[in-house]
N, C-alpha and C positions, 0 to 999 in steps of 0.2 A: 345904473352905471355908477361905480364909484369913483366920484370926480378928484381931483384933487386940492385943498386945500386952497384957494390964491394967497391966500399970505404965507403958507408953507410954500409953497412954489417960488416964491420971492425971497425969500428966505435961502431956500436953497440955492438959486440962481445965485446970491451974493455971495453963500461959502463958494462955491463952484469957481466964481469969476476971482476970488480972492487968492482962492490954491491954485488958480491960474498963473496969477500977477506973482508969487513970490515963485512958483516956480520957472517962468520968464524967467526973472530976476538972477533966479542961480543957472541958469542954462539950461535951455529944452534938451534933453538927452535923446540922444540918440539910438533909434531902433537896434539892437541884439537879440538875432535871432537864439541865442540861449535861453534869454529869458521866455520863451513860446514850446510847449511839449507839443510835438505829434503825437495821439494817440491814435494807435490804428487797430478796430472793433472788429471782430468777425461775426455775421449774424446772421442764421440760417432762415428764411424765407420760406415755411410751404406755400407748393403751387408754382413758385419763381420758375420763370421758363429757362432752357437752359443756355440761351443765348445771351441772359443776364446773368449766370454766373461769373463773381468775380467784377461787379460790378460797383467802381468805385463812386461811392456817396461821400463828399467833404461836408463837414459843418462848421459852422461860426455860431457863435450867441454871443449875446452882450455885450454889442461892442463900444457900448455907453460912449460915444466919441464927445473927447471933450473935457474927459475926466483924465482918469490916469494915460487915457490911450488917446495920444496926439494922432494926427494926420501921418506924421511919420512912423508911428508903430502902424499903422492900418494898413497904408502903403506895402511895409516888410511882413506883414502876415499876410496879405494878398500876393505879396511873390512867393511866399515857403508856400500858401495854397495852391497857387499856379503851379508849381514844381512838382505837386505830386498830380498832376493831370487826371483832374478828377471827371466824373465821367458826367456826373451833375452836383452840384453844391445846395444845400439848402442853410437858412437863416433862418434861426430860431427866435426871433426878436429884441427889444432894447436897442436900436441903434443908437437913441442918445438916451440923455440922463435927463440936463432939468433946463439945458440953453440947446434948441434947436438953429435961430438961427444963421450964428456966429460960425458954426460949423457944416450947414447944409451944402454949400459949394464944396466941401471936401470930402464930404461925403458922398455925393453924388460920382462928382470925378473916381474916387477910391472906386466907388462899386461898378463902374464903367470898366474895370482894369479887370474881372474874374470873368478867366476865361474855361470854362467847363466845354467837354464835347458837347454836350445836350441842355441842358437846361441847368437856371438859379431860380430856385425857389424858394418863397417866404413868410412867416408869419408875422404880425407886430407882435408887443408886447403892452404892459401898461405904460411904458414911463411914453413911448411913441403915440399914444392916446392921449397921456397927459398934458405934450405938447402940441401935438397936432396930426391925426392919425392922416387925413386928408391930403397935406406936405408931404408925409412921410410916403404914400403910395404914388403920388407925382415923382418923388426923384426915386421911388421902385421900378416905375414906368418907364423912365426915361433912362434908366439904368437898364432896361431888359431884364428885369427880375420880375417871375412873375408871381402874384401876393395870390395866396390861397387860404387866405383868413376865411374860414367855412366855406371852403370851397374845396375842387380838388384839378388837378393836371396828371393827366395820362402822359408817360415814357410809352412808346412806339419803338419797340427790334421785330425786324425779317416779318413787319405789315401787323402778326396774328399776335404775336407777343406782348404782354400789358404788365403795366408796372408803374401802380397809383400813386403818388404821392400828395395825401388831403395834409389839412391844416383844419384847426377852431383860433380863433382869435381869442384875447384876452380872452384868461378865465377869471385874472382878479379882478376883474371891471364888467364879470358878469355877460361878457359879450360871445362866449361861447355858443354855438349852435351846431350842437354833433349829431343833431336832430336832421338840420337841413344836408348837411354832409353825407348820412346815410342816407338820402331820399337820392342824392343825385349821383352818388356814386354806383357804378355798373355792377353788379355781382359778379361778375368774371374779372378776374386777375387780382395779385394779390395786391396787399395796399400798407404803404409808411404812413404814421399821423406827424404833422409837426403840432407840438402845443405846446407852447414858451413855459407856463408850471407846471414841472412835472409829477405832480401828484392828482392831475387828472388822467394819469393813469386808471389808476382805479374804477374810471367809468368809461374810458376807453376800451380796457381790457375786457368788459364784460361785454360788449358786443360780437367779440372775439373776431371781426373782421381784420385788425391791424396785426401785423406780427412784429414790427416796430414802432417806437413812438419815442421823438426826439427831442428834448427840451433844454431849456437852460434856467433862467431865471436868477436861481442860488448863487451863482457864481462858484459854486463849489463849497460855499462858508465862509471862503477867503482864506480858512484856518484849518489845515487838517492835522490832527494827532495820527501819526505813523501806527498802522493798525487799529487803527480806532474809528477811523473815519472824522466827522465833523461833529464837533455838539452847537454851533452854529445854524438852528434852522428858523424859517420866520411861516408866516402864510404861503399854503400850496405849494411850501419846498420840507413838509415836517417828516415826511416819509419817505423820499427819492431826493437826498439832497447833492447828491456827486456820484458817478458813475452808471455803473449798471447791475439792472435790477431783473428779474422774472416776474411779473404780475400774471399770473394764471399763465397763459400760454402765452403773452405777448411780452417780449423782453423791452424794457423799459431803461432809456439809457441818456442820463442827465451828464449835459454840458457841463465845465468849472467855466465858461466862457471866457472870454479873452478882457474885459476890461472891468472895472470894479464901481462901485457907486461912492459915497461919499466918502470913507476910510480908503484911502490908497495904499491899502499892504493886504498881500498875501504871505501866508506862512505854511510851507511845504504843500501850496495848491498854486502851483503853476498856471498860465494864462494858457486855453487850450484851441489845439485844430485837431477836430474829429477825423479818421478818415476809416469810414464804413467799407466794409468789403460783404456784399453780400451771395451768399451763397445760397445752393442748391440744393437739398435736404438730400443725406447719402443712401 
């Protein structure tokens, strides 16, 4: 597992608390829903039953709370997610950055408030490992989000009908096991992966069980060139750094997530709410 730094950690923790205090300072701004893009994906499914057709999946990633995204943006992107009454929501990972526990009571409350017909489910990420992945699954718990970090949850329509949603846990801390994931997953019914970096595609893909796989991590670059995409990429975002992608058969489709890590600007890569629509193969 690759741990993090404690003197890096401490370090960070100080810029973090510092861009904190001067932005106090000038006035905590208030949530505007402009600054938040819906994008809404359409993703065909073989196998999908037809009772799932049209079957609304929301997503979040990154919601590094704490950093640029106060309790008040979290707040107002969980009302524009509630509003598109999504049928289940999944979290791709990151809820915090480098101070988990200055913000854990707002968090918890925050993710208490998404209300999906069916189910929220989640993966971590590293930076929720680096502060405490254990904390982090208590207020997943108690929030009614269920963590499918190598693991997987079945969606149930009209009893027969299946619709998998797995997870691998960090892959940059090595704690992936898509090993255990295919041992317990059913061969009947089709199946979404969530994995926070999305360049484990690549070995997702080749088992060719998933026909989607939903990640974030990148935040998008932060930085996109109009037509160009990002030249912005780091570990496990060098090849799926924003959007969507085709990897063999399984469409592969990377979050800009909603909050940022240390540099607090994006440029023509808006904070995002995914919202999947998946369909039925014609």
């Amino acid at each position: 597992m690759r741990k993090k730094n404690p003197n890096t950690l401490k370090y960070m923790q100080k810029v973090q608390k510092g861009m904190n205090h001067w932005r106090n300072k000038m006035g905590n701004p208030e949530f505007n829903h402009k600054d938040f893009q819906v994008e809404h994906v359409e993703v065909k499914i073989p196998g999908l039953d037809p009772s799932f057709n049209d079957y609304c999946l929301a997503n979040i990633s990154d919601i590094h709370l704490g950093q640029w995204i106060t309790p008040k943006h979290l707040n107002g992107v969980i009302n524009l997610l509630n509003k598109e009454k999504p049928d289940s929501i999944t979290i791709t990972g990151d809820f915090v950055s480098y101070i988990l526990d200055d913000v854990a009571w707002d968090l918890e409350k925050s993710l208490k408030r998404l209300k999906p017909k069916d189910s929220t489910i989640a993966v971590l990420g590293n930076h929720d490992h680096w502060l405490g992945a254990e904390k982090i699954r208590e207020i997943l718990k108690r929030s009614n989000i269920i963590d499918v970090s190598n693991d997987f949850h079945t969606i149930f329509h009209d009893e027969d009908a299946l619709l998998h949603i797995a997870g691998v846990d960090s892959v940059m801390l090595g704690l992936n096991r898509l090993d255990l994931v295919m041992e317990k997953l059913p061969k009947e019914g089709p199946a979404i992966l969530l994995a926070h970096e999305p360049d484990f595609a690549d070995i997702s893909s080749s088992t060719g069980r998933f026909s989607l796989q939903i990640s974030g991590h990148s935040h998008g670059g932060q930085f996109i060139i109009p037509g160009l995409g990002t030249f912005i990429r780091g570990p496990h975002f060098l090849k799926y750094p924003v959007g969507k992608y085709m990897v063999g058969d399984m469409v592969q489709y990377t979050s800009r997530g909603l909050g940022t890590n240390v540099f607090w600007l994006r440029i023509n890569c808006d904070p995002e709410i995914t919202i999947f629509k998946l369909k039925c193969p014609v």
